[in-house]
VODREN-108871 format. One line per field, with one value per residue (C-alpha): x, y, z. Coordinates in steps of 0.1 Angstrom, whole numbers, plus 5000, padded with zeros to 4 digits. Each point is the difference from the previous one (the first is absolute). Last residue first. Example, Ala and Ser with C-alpha at 12.3 -4.5 7.8 and 13.67 -1.06 7.14 Angstrom:
VODREN-108871
xx <- 5137;4986
yy <- 4989;4966
zz <- 5071;5007
//
This chain:
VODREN-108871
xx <- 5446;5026;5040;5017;5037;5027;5013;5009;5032;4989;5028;5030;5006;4986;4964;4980;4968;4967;4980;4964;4967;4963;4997;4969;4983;4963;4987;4956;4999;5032;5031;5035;5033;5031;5031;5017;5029;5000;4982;5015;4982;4959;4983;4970;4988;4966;4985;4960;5001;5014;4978;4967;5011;5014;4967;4978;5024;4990;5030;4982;5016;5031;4996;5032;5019;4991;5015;5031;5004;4994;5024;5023;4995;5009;5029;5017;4996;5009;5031;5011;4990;5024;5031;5024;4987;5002;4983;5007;5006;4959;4984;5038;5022;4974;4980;5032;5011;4961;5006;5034;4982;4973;5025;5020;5037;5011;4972;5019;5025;4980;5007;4959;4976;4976;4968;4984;5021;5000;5028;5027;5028;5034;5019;4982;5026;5030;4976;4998;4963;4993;5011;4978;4965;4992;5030;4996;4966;4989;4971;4972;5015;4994;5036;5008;5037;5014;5016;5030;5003;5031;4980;5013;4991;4961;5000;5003;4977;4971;5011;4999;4968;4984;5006;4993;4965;4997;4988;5035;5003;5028;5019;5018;4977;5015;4970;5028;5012;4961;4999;5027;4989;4967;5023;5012;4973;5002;4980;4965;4972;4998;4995;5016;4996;5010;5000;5021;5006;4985;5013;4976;4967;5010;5005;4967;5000;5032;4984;4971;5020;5021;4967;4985;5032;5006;4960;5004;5024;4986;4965;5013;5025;5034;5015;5034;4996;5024;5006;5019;5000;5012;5016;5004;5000;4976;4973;5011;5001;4962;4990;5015;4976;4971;5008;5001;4967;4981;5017;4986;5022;4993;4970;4971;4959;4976;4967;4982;5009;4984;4991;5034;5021;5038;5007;4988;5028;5030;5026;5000;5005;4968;4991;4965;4981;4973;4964;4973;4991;4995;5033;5023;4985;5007;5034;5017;5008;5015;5021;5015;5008;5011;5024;5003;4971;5008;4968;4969;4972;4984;5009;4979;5024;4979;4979;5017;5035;4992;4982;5028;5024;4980;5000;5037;5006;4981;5025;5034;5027;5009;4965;5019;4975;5005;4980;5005;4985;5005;5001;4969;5008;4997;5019;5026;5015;5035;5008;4970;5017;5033;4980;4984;5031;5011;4968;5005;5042;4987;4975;5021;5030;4977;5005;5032;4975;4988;5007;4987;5000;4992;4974;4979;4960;4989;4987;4982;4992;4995;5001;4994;4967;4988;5007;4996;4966;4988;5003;4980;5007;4977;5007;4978;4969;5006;4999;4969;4986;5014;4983;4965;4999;5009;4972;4974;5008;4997;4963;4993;5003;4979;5014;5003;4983
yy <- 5069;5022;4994;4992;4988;5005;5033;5017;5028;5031;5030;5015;4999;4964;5007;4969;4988;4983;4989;5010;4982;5009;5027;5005;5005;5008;4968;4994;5013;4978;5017;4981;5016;4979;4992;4971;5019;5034;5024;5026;4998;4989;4966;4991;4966;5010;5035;5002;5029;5023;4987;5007;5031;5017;4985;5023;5029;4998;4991;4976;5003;4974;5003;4974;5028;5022;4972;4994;5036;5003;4974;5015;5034;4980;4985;5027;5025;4967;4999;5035;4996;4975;5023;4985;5020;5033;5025;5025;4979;4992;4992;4984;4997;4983;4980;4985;4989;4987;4979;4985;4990;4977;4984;4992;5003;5017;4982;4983;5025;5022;5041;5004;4981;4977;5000;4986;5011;4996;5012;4997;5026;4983;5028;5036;5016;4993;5015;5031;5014;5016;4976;4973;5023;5012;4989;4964;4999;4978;5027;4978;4973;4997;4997;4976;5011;4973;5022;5012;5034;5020;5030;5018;4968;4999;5029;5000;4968;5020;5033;4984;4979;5031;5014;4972;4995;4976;4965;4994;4967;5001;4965;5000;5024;5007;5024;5031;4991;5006;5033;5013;4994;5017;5031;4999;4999;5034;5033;4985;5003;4964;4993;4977;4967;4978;4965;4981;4964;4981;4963;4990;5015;4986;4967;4985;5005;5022;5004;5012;5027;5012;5003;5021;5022;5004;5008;5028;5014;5006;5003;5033;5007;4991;4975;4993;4965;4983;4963;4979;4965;4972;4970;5027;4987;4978;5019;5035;4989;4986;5032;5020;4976;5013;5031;5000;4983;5027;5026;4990;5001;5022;5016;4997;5003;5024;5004;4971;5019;4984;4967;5001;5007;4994;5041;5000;4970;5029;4988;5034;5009;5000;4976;5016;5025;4995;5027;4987;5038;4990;4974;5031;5022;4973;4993;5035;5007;4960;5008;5025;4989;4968;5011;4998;5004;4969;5006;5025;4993;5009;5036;5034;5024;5022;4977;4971;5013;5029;4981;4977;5024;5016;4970;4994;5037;4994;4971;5018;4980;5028;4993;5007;4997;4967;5006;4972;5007;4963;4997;4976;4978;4970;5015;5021;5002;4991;5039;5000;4968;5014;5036;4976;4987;5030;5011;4970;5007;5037;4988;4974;5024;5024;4972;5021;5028;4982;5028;5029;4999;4980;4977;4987;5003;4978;5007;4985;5011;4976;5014;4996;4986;5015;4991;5024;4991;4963;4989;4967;4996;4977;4972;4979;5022;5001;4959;5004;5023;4978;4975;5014;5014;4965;4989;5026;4992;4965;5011;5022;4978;4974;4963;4971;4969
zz <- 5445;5020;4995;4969;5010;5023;5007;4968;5003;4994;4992;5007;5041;4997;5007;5005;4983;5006;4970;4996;4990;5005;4974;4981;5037;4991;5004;5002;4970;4989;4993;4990;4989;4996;5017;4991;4984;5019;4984;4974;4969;5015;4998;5004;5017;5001;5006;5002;5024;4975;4971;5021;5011;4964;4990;5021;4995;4964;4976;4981;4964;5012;5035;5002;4985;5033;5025;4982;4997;5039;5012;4975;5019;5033;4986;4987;5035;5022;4975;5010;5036;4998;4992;4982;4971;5013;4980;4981;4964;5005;4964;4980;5025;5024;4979;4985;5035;5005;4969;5015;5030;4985;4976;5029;4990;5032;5019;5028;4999;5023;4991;4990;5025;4987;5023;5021;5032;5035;5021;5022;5012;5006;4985;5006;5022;4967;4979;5019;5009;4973;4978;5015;4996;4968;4978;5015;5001;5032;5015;4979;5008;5034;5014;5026;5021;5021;5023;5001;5023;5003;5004;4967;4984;5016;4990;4966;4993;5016;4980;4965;5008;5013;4965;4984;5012;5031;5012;5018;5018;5025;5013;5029;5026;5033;5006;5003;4964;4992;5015;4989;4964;5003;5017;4969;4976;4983;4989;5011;4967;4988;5041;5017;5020;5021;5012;5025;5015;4973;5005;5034;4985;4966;5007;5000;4960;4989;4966;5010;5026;4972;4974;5026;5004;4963;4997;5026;4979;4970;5015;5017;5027;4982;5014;5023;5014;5028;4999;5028;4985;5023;4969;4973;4960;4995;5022;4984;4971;5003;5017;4963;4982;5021;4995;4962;5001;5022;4976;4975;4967;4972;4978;5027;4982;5008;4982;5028;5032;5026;4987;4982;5021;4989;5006;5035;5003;4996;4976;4989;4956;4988;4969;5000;5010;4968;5008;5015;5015;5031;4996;4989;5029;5024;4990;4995;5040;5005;4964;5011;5037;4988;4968;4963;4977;4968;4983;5000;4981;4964;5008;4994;5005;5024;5017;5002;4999;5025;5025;5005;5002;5028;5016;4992;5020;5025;5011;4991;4987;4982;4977;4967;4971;4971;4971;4972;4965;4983;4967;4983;4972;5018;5029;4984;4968;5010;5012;5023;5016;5003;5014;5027;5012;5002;5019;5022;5006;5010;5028;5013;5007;5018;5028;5011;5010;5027;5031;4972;4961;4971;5023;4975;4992;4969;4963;4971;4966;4973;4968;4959;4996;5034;5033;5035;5011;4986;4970;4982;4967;4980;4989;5019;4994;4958;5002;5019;4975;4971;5014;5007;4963;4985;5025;4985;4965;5003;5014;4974;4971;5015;5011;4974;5013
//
């Protein structure tokens, strides 16, 4: 039985409208045709200023890619505002690039306070915070705070794997704590005790804390040599890293020294306080770190060189804020790309928190980035290091799972 004219005619209609639906472009605020704009707050200038470094290596980064025809044919427009480290300052930041510029999200904001005073705004307004540089656990929350996502290490994790070493390696562990008072380093201190199980109480001798804004940690320092402390855990910025380490050598004081690695840049925080003071340091790392002969002919770490003289000749290259700067912004070209014509922030979400075995220039071998909706921690692996007066020497193997 032949069917009426008008009725093939009405399904060849219906499928080439359906066909016309699924390929059609899908934008949300910020992309057009030919741009993506996005942006993130960064600390360029006051006590963190040294992170600035990760803000310029992602806009190079982001020039490279503008330069290679861009994200399926769309260049990135990245706006990245100085917050000075300065809590109502990323807020206001915040407000500004949604508002004002008219971003598709934010990527790659550096700092705890910052980001803490931009995160309920950005998850009002359901707007992408994602791949943000704190290991805080507020940041990995997703029935809380489903548009943000973490970027690097937790810092629960990395403490836990530094009261591992600490068990293997000291038989009647004294431990004093110098953190930062804010989720940064209250998370270090919580993810000390965790890992130290029933031992903690007994182990911890003395905690204390300063704040982003105090001129130096000194007396902090005095303090914990008084407690009788063997082993230090600092959960601190470079610059407080820098004077910590310092004084304890000007004091005579050798300690096991812990690092958080966000303070453990050599350039930002080692050299300052004398090479030769900061030998012995420990910390976690997951990623590959310039100057280390282990990857002098690794393909990986040969591209970044080029990177650098050729899109960022100012800055350091040995410096691991540097390559934290790189691989965050390929984190978030990977991310975009896998949009394809969907870049609304709805889809943005869903493929960010749908991350499977992906892998990133620049992480550790073994290391790879996972999300799950229920999982915002892309990075659950780290590998503990030593300072050798030069550079890192690897302790052991992969660490975390």
């Amino acid at each position: 039985m032949h069917k009426p004219l008008h009725y093939l005619i009405a399904i060849t209609l219906t499928l080439a409208s359906a066909t016309g639906r699924a390929d059609e472009k899908k934008y949300g605020p910020g992309v057009t045709d030919t741009e993506i704009k996005i942006g993130n707050s960064m600390p360029y200038s006051g006590p963190a200023s040294s992170f600035g470094t990760v803000g310029r290596a992602q806009a190079a980064y982001y020039r490279m890619i503008n330069e290679q025809g861009g994200v399926n044919g769309r260049k990135i427009t990245f706006s990245t505002i100085d917050d000075g480290y300065s809590p109502p300052k990323s807020a206001e930041n915040a407000r500004r690039l949604v508002e004002q510029d008219d971003v598709l999200g934010i990527f790659g904001s550096l700092g705890t306070p910052g980001n803490v005073a931009m995160q309920r705004y950005l998850n009002d307004h359901k707007v992408p915070h994602f791949f943000v540089f704190s290991g805080v656990a507020r940041f990995r929350n997703p029935e809380v705070y489903p548009w943000t996502i973490g970027g690097d290490l937790a810092f629960i994790n990395e403490t836990k794997a530094f009261a591992r070493y600490i068990l293997d390696t000291q038989t009647d562990p004294k431990i004093g704590v110098l953190y930062q008072n804010d989720d940064f380093g209250k998370d270090h201190l919580a993810g000390l005790r965790q890992g130290l199980g029933d031992k903690a109480t007994a182990a911890i001798i003395k905690a204390v804390s300063y704040e982003p804004t105090d001129p130096t940690v000194d007396s902090q320092i005095i303090e914990l040599q008084q407690s009788g402390a063997t082993t230090v855990l600092l959960a601190t910025i470079p610059k407080f890293a820098a004077q910590a380490i310092r004084k304890m050598h000007d004091i005579g004081w050798t300690p096991l020294k812990l690092l958080a690695y966000p303070g453990a840049t050599i350039p930002g925080a080692l050299k300052p306080a004398g090479l030769d003071a900061s030998v012995g340091v420990v910390t976690a790392e997951f990623v590959k770190v310039p100057g280390d002969p282990a990857w002098a002919n690794d393909p990986e770490m040969l591209a970044y060189l080029g990177f650098i003289k050729t899109y960022a000749p100012d800055l350091d290259p040995n410096d691991k804020l540097t390559v934290f700067g790189y691989y965050n912004a390929a984190i978030v070209v990977a991310l975009l790309r896998q949009c394809g014509d969907n870049l609304t922030r709805e889809n943005v979400q869903a493929k960010a928190t749908h991350l499977k075995d992906v892998t990133i220039p620049m992480l550790l071998p073994g290391i790879t980035l996972n999300t799950r909706p229920d999982d915002y921690s892309p990075i659950k692996q780290m590998q503990l290091q030593r300072f050798d007066g030069t550079g890192w020497v690897m302790i052991g193997g992969i660490a975390g799972g």
